[in-house]
Biopython code that builds the backbone (N, CA, C, O; Angstrom):
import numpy as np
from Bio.PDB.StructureBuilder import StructureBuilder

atoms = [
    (1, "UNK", "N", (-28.789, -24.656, -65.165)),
    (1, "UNK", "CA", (-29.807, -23.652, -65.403)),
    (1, "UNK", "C", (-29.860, -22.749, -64.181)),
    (1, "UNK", "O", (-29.840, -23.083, -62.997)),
    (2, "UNK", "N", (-29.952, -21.218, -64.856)),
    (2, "UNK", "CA", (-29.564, -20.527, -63.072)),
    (2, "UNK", "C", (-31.466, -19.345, -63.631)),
    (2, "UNK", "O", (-31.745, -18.841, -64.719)),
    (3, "UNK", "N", (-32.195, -19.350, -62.449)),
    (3, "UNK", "CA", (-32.893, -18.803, -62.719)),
    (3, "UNK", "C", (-32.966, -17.641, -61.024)),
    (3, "UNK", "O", (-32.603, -18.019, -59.910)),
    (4, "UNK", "N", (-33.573, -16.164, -61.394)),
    (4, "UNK", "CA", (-33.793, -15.345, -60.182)),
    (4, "UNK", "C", (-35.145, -14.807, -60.577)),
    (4, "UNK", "O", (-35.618, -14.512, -61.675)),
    (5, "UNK", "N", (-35.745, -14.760, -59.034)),
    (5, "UNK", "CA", (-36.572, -13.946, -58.484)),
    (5, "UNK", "C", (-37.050, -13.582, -57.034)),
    (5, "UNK", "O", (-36.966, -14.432, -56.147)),
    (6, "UNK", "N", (-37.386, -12.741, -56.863)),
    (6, "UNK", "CA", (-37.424, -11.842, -55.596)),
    (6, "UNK", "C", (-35.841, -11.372, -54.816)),
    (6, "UNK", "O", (-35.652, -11.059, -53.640)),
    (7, "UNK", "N", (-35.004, -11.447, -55.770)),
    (7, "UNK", "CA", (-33.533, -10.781, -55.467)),
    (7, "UNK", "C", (-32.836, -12.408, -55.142)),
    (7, "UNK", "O", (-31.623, -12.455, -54.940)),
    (8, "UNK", "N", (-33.613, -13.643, -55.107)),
    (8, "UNK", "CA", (-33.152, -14.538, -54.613)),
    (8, "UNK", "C", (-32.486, -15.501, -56.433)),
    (8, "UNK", "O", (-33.139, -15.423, -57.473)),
    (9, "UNK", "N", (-31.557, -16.042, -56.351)),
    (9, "UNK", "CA", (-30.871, -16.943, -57.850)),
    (9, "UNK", "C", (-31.143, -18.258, -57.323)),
    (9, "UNK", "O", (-30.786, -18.554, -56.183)),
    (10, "UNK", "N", (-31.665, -18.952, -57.970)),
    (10, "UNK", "CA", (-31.841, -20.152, -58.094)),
    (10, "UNK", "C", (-30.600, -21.151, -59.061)),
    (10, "UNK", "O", (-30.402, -20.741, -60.205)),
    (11, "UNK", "N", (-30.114, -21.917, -58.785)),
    (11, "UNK", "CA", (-29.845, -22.762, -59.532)),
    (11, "UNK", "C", (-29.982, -24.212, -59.515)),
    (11, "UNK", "O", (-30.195, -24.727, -58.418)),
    (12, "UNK", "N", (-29.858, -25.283, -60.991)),
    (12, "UNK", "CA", (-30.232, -26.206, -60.764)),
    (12, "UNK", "C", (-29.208, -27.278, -61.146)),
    (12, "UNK", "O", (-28.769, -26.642, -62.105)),
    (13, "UNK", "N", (-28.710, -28.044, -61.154)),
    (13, "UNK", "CA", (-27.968, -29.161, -61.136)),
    (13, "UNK", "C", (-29.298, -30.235, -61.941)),
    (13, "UNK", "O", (-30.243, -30.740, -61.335)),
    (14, "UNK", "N", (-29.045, -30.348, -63.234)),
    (14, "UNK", "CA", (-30.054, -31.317, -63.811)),
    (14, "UNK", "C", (-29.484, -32.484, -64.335)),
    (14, "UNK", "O", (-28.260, -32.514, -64.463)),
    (15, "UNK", "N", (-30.274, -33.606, -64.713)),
    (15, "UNK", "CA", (-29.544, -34.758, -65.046)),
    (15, "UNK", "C", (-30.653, -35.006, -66.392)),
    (15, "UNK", "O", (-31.411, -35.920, -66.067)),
    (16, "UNK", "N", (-30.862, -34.678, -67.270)),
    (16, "UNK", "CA", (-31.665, -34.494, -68.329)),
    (16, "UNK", "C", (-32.581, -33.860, -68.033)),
    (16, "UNK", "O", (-32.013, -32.881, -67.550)),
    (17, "UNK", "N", (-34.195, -33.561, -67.910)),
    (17, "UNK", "CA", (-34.969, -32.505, -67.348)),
    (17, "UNK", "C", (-35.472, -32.592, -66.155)),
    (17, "UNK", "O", (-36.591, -32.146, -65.902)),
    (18, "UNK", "N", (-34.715, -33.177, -65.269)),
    (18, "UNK", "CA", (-35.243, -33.628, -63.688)),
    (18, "UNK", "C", (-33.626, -32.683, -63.110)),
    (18, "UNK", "O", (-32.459, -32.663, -63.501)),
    (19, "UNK", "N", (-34.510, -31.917, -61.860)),
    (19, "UNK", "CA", (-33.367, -31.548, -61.727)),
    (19, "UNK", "C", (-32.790, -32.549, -60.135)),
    (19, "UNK", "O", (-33.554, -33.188, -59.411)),
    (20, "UNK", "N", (-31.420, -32.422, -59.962)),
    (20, "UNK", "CA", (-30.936, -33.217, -59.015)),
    (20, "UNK", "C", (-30.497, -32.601, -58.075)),
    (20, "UNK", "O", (-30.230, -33.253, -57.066)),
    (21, "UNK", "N", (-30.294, -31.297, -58.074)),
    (21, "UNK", "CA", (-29.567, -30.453, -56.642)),
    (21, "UNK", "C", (-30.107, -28.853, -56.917)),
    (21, "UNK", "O", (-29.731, -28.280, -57.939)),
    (22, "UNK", "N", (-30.836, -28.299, -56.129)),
    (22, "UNK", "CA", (-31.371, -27.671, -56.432)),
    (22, "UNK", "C", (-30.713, -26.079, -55.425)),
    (22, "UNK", "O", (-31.174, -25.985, -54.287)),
    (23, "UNK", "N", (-30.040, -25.328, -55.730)),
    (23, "UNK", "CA", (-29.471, -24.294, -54.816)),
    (23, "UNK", "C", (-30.631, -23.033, -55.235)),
    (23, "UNK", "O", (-31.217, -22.706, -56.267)),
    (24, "UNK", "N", (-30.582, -22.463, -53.579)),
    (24, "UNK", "CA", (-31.199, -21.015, -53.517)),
    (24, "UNK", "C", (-31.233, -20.758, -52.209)),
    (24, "UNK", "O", (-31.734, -21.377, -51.271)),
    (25, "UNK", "N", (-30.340, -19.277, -52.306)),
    (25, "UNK", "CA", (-29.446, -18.532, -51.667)),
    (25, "UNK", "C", (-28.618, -19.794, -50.334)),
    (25, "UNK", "O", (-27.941, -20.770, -50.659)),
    (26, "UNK", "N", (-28.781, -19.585, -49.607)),
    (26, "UNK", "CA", (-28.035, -20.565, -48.673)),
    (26, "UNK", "C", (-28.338, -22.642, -48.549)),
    (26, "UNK", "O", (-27.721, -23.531, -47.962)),
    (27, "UNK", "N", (-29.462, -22.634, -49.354)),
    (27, "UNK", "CA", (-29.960, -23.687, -49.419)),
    (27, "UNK", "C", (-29.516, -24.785, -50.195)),
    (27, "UNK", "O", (-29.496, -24.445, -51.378)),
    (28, "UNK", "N", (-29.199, -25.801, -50.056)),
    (28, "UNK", "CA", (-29.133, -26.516, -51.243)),
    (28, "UNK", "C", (-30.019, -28.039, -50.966)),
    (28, "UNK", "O", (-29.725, -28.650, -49.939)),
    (29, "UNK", "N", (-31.239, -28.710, -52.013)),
    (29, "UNK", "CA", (-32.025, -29.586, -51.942)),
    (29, "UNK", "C", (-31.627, -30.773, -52.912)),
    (29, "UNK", "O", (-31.563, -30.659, -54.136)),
    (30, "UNK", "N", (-31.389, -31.833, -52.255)),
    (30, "UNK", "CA", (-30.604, -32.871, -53.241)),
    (30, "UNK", "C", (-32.379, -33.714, -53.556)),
    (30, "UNK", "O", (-33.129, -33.908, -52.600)),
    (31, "UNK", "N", (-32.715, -34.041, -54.753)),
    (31, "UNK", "CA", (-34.029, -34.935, -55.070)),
    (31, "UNK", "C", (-33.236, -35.868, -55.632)),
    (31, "UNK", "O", (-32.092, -35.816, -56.081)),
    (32, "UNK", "N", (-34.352, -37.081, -55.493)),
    (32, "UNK", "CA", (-33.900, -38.801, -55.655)),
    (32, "UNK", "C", (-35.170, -39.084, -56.499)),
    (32, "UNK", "O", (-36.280, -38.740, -56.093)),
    (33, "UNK", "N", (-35.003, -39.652, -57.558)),
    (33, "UNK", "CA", (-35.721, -39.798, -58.687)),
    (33, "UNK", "C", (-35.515, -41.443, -58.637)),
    (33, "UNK", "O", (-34.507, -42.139, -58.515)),
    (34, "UNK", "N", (-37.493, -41.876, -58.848)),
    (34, "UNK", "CA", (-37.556, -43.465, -58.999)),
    (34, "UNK", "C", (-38.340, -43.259, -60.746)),
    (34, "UNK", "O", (-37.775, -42.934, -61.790)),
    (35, "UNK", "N", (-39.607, -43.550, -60.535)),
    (35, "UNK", "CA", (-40.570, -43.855, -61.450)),
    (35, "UNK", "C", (-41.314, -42.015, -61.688)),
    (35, "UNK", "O", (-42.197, -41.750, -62.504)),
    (36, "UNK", "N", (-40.769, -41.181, -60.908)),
    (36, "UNK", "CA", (-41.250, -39.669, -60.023)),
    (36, "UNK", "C", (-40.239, -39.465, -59.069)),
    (36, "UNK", "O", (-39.294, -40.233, -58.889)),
    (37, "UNK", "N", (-40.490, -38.213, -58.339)),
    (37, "UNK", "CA", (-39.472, -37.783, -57.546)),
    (37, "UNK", "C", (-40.205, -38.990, -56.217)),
    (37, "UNK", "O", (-41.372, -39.380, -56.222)),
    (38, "UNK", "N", (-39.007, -39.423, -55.060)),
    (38, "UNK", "CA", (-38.927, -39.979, -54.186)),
    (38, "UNK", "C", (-38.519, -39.520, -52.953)),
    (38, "UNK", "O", (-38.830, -40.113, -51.921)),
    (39, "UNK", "N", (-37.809, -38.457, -52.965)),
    (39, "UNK", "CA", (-37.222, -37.898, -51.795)),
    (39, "UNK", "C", (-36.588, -36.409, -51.917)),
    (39, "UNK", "O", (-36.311, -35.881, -52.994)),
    (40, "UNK", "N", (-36.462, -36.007, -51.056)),
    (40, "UNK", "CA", (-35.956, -34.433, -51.109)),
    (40, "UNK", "C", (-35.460, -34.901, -49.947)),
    (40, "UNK", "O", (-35.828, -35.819, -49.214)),
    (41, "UNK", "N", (-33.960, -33.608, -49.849)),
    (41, "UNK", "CA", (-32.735, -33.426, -48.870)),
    (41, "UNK", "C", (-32.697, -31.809, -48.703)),
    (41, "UNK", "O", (-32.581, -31.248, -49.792)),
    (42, "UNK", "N", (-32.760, -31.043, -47.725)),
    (42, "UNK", "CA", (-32.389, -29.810, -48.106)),
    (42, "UNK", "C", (-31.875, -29.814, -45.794)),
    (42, "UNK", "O", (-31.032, -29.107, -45.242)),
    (43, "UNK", "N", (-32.473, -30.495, -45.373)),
    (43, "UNK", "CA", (-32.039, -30.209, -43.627)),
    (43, "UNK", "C", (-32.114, -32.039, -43.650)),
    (43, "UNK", "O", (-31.263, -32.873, -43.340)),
    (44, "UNK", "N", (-33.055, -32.135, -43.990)),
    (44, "UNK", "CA", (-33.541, -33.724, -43.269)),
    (44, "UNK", "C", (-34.142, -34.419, -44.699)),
    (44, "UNK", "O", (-34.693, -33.857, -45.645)),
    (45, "UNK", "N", (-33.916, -35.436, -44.554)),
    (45, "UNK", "CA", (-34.667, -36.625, -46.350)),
    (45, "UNK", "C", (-36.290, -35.984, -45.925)),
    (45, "UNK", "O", (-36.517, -35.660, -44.760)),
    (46, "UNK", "N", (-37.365, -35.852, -47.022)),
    (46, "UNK", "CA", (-38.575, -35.719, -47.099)),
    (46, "UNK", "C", (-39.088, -36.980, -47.886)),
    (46, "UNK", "O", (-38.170, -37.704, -48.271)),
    (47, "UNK", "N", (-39.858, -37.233, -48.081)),
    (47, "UNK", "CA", (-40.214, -38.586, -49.407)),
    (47, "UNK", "C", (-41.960, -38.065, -49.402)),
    (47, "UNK", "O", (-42.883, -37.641, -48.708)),
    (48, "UNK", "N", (-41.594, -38.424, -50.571)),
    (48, "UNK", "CA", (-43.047, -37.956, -51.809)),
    (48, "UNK", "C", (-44.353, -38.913, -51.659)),
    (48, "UNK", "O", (-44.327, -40.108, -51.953)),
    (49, "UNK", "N", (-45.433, -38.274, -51.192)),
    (49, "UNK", "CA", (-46.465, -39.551, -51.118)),
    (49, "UNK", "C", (-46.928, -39.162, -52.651)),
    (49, "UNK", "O", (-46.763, -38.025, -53.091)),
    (50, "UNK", "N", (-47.349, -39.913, -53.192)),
    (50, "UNK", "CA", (-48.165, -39.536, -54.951)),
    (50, "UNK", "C", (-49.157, -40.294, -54.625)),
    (50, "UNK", "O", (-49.198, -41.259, -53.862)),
    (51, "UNK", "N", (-50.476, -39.470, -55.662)),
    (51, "UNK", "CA", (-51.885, -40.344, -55.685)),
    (51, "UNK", "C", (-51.647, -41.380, -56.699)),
    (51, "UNK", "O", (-50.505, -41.648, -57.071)),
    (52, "UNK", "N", (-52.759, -42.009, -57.187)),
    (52, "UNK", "CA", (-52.850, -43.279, -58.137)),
    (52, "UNK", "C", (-52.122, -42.378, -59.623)),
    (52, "UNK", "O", (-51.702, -43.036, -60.575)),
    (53, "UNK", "N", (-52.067, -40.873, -59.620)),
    (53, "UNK", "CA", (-51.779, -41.049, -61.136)),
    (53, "UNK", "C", (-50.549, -40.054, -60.596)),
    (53, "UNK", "O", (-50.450, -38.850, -60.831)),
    (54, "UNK", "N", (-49.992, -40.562, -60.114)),
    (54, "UNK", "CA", (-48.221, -40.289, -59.843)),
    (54, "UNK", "C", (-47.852, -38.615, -59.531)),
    (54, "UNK", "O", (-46.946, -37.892, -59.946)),
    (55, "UNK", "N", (-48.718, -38.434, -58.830)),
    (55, "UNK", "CA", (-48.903, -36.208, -58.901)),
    (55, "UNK", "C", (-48.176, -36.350, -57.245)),
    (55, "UNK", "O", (-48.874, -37.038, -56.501)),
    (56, "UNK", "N", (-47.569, -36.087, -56.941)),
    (56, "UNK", "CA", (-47.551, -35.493, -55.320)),
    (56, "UNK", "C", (-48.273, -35.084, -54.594)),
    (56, "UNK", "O", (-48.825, -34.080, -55.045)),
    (57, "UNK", "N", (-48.640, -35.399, -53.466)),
    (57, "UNK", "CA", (-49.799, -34.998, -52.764)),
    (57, "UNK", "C", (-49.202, -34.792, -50.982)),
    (57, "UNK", "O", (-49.827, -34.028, -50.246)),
    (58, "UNK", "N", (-48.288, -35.356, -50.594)),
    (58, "UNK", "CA", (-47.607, -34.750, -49.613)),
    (58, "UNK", "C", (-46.193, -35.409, -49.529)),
    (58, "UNK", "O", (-45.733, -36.327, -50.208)),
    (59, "UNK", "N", (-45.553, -34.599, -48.382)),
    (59, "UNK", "CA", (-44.238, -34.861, -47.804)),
    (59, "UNK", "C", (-43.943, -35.632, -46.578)),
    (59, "UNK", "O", (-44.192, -34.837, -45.671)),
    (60, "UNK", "N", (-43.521, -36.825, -46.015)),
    (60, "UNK", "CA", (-43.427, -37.092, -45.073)),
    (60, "UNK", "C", (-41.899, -37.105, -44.289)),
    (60, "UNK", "O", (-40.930, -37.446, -44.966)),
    (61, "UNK", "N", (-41.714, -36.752, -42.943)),
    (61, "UNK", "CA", (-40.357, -36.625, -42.829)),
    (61, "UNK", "C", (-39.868, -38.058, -42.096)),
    (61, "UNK", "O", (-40.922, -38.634, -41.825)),
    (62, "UNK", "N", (-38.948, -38.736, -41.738)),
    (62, "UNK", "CA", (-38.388, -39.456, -41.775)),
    (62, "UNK", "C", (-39.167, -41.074, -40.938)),
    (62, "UNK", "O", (-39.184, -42.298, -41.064)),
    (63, "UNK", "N", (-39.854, -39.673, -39.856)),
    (63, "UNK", "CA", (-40.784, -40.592, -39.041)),
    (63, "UNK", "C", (-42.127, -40.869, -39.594)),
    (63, "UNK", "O", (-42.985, -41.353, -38.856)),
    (64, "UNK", "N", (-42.335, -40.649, -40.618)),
    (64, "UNK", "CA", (-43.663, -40.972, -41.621)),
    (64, "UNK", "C", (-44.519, -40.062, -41.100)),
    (64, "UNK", "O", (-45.602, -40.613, -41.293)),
    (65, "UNK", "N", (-44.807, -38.745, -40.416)),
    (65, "UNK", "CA", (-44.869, -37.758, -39.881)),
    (65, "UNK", "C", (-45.573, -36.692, -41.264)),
    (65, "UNK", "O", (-44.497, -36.153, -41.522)),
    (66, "UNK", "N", (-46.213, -36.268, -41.923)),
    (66, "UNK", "CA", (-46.990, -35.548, -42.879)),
    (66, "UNK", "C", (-45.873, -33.862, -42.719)),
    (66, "UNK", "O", (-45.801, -33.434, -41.567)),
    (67, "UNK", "N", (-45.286, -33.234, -43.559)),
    (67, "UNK", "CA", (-44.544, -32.163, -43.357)),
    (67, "UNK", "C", (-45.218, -31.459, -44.380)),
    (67, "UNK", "O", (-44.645, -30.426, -44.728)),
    (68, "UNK", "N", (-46.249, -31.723, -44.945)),
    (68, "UNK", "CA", (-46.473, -30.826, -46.157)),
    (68, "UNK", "C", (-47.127, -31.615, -47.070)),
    (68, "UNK", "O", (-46.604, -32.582, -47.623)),
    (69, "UNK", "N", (-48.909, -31.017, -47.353)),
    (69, "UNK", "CA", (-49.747, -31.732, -48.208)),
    (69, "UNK", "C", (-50.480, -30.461, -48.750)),
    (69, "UNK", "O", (-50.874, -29.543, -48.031)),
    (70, "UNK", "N", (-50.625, -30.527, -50.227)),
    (70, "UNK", "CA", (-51.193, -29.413, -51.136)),
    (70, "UNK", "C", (-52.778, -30.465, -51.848)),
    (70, "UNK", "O", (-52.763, -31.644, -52.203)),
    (71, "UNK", "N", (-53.606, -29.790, -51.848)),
    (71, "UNK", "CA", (-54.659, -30.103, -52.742)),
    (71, "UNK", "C", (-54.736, -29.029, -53.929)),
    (71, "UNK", "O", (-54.850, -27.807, -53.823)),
    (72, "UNK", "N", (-54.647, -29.778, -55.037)),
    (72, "UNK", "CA", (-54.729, -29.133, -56.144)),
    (72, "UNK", "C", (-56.129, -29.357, -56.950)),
    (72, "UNK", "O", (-56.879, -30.333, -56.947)),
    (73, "UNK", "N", (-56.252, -27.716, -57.865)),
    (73, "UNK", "CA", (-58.002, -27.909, -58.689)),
    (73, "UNK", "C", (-57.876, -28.345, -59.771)),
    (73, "UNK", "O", (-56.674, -28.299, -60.031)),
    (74, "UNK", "N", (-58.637, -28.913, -60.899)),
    (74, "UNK", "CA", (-58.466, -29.809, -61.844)),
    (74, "UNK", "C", (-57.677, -29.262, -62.852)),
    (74, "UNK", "O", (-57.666, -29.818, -63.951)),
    (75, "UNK", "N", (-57.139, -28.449, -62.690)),
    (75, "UNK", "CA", (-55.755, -27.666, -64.176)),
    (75, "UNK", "C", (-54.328, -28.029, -63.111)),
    (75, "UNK", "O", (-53.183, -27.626, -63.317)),
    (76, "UNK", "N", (-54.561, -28.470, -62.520)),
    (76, "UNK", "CA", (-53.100, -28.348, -61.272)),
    (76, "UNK", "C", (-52.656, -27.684, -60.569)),
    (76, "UNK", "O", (-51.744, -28.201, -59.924)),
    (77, "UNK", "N", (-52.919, -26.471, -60.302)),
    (77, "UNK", "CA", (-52.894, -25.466, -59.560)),
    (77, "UNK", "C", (-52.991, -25.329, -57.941)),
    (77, "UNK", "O", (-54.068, -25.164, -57.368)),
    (78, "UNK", "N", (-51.796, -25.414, -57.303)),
    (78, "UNK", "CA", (-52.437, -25.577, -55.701)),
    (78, "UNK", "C", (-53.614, -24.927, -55.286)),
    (78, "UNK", "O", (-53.680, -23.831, -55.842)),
    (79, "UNK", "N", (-54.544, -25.133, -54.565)),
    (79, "UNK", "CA", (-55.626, -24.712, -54.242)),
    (79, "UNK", "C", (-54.994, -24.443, -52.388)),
    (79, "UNK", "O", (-54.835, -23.419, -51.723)),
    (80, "UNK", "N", (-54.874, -25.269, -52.220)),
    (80, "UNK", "CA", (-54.611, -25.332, -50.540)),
    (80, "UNK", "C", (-53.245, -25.920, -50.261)),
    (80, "UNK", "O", (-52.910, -26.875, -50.962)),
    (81, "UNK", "N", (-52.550, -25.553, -49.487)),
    (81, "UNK", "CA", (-50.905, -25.828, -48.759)),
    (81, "UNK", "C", (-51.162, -26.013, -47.138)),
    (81, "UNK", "O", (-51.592, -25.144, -46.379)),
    (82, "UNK", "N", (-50.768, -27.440, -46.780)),
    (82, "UNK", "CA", (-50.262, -26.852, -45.441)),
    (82, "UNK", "C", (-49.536, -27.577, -44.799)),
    (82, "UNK", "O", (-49.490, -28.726, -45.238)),
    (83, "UNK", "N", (-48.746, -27.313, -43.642)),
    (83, "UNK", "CA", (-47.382, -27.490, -43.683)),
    (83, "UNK", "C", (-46.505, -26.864, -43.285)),
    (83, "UNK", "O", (-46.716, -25.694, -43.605)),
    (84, "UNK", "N", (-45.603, -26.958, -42.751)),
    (84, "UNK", "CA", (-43.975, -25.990, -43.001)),
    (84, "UNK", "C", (-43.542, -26.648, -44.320)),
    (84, "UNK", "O", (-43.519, -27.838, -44.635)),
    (85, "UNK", "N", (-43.166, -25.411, -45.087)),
    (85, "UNK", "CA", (-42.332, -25.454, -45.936)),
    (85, "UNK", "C", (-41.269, -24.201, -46.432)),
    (85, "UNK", "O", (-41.442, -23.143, -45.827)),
    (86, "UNK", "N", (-40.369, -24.209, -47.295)),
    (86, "UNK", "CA", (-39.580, -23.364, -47.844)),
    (86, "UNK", "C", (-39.959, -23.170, -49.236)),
    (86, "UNK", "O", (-39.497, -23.926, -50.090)),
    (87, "UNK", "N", (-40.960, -21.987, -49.622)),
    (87, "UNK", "CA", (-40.971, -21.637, -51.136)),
    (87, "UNK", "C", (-39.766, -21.553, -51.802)),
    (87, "UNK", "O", (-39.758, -21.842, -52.998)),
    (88, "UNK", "N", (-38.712, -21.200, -51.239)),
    (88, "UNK", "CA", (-37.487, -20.888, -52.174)),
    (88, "UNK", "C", (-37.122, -22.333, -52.845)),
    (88, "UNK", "O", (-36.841, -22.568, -54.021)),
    (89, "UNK", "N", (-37.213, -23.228, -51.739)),
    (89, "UNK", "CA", (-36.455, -24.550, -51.765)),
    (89, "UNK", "C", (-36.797, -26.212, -52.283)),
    (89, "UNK", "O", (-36.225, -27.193, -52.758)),
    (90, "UNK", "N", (-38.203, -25.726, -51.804)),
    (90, "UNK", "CA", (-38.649, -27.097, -51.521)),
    (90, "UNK", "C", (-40.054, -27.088, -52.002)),
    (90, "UNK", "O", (-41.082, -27.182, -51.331)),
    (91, "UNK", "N", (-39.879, -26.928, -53.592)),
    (91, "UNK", "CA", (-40.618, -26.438, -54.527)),
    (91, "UNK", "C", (-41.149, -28.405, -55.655)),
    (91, "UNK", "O", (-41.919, -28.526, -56.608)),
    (92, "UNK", "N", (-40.599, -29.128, -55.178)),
    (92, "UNK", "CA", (-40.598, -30.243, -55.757)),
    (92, "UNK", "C", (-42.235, -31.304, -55.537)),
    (92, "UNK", "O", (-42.628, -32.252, -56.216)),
    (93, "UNK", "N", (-42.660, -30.855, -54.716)),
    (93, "UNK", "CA", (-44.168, -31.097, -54.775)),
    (93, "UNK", "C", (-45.049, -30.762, -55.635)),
    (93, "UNK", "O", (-45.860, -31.470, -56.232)),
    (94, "UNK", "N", (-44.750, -28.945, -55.713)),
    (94, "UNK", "CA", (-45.771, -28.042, -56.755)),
    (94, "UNK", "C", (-45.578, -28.067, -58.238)),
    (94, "UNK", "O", (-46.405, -27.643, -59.045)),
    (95, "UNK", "N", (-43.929, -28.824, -58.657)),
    (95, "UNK", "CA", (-44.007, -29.013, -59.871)),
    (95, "UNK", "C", (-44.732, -29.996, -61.037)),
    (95, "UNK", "O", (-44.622, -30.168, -62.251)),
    (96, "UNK", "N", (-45.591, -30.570, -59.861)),
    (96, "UNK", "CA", (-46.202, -31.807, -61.050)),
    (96, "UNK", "C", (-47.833, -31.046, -60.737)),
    (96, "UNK", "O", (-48.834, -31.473, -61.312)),
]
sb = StructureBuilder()
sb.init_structure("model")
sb.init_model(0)
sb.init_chain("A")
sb.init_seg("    ")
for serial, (resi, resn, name, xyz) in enumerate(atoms, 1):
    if name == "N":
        sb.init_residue(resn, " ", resi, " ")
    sb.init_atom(name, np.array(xyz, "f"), 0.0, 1.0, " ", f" {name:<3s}", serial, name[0])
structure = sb.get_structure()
């Protein structure tokens, strides 16, 4: 599946509707799928903290270190981000 916006192409490497390698423009993000996503690769492994009902709620980097935590309002919608992150790339948090 190749999708563009802001002049930037996305593409995805899927393995039924989860995708597994995720390219945009120079980037490429490998995700590791358990029960939910588990990890992201795009410089360094990230791994997925999830609340009790399996949503993502932050990123930790290798040293258990917080790289990125979103609070979302009751339709799912990020409300708040913060963090370093890459919108182009490292989009695997905001999809649940």
């Amino acid at each position: 599946m190749k999708t563009s916006a802001l002049g930037i192409t996305t593409q995805y490497a899927p393995d039924g509707q989860m995708p597994l390698e995720i390219r945009a423009g120079d980037k490429t993000t490998t995700v590791l799928y358990g029960l939910g996503p588990v990890a992201e690769k795009t410089n360094a492994w990230n791994y997925v903290l999830s609340d009790g009902l399996n949503i993502p709620r932050q990123l930790t980097d290798v040293d258990g270190k917080t790289t990125l935590a979103v609070r979302y309002d009751p339709w799912g919608k990020p409300m708040e981000i913060n963090g370093k992150w890459n919108p182009r790339v490292q989009l695997l948090i905001l999809w649940f």
